[in-house]
matplotlib code that plots the C-alpha trace (Angstrom):
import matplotlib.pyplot as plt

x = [112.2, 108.3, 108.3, 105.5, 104.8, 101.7, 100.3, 102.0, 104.7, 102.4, 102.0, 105.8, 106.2, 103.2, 101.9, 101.3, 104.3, 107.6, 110.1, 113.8, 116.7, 119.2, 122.3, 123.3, 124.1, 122.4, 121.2, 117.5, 120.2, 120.6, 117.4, 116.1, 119.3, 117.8, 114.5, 115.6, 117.8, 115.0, 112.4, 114.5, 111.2, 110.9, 114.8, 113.0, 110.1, 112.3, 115.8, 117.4, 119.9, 122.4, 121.1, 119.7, 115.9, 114.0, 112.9, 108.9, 109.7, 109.2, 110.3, 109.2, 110.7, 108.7, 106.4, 108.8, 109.9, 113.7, 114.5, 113.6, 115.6, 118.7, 120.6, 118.7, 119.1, 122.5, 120.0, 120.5, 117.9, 116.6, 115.2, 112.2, 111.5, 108.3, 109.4, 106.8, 108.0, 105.2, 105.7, 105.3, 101.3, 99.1, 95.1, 92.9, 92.5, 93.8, 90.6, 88.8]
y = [94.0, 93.1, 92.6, 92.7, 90.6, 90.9, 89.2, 86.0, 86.4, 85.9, 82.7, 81.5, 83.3, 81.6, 84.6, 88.6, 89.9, 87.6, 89.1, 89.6, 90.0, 92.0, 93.2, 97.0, 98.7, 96.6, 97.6, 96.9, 94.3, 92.5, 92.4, 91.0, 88.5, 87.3, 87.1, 84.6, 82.7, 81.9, 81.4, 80.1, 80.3, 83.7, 84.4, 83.9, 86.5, 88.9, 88.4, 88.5, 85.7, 88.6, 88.5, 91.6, 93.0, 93.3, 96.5, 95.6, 94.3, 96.8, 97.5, 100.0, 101.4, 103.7, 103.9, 104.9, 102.4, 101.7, 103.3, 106.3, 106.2, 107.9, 105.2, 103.0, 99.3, 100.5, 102.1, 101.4, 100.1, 101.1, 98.5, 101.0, 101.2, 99.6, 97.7, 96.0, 93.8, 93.3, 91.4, 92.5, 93.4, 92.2, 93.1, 93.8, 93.9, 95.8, 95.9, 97.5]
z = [110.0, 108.7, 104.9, 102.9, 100.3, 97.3, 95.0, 93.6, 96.6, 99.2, 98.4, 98.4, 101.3, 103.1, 104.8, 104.0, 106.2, 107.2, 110.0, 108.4, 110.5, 109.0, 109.8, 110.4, 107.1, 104.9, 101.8, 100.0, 97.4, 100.5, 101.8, 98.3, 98.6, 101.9, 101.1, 98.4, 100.2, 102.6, 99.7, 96.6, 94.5, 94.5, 92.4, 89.5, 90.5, 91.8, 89.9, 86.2, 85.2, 86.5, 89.9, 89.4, 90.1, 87.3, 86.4, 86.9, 90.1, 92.8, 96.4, 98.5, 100.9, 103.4, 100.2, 97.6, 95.3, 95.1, 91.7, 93.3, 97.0, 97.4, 96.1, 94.5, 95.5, 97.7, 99.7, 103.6, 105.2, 109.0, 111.2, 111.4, 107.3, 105.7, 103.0, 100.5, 98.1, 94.6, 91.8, 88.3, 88.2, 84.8, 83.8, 81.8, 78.2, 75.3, 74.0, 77.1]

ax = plt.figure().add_subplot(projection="3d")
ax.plot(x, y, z, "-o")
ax.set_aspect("equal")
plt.show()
């Protein structure tokens, strides 16, 4: 599975996109528990001192971000799903 990393990711990961094998009836949770086991840098972009994702993190999954799937995080993944991984995004000024 291709996953796509922006922003301050890219950089950790070293590239864009990074190939994930995954095992049948895993869940997005697992995918993010992967993805930091192969790039320890990014647990503290991606997860709370709980080991959860922080809320301003956001994974897509076949464009809709994880909050949002049928089961949140639990979600099962297919080896066929787009999943795009951004960290929490910052701009601009409060003063315009």
């Amino acid at each position: 599975m291709e996953i796509n990393f922006y922003a301050t990711l890219r950089p950790i990961a070293g590239s864009k996109s990074v190939d994930f094998s995954l095992v049948d009836g895993a869940t997005v949770m697992d995918l993010v528990t992967a993805v930091v086991e192969r790039f320890p840098a990014m647990k503290r972009e991606l997860l709370d001192d709980q080991g959860k994702l922080y809320g301003h993190v956001h994974v897509f999954v076949n464009g809709r971000d994880a909050p949002y799937l049928g089961h949140t995080t639990e979600t099962v993944l297919q080896t066929t799903d787009r999943v795009d991984i951004f960290p929490a995004v910052g701009g601009g000024s409060a003063n315009g």
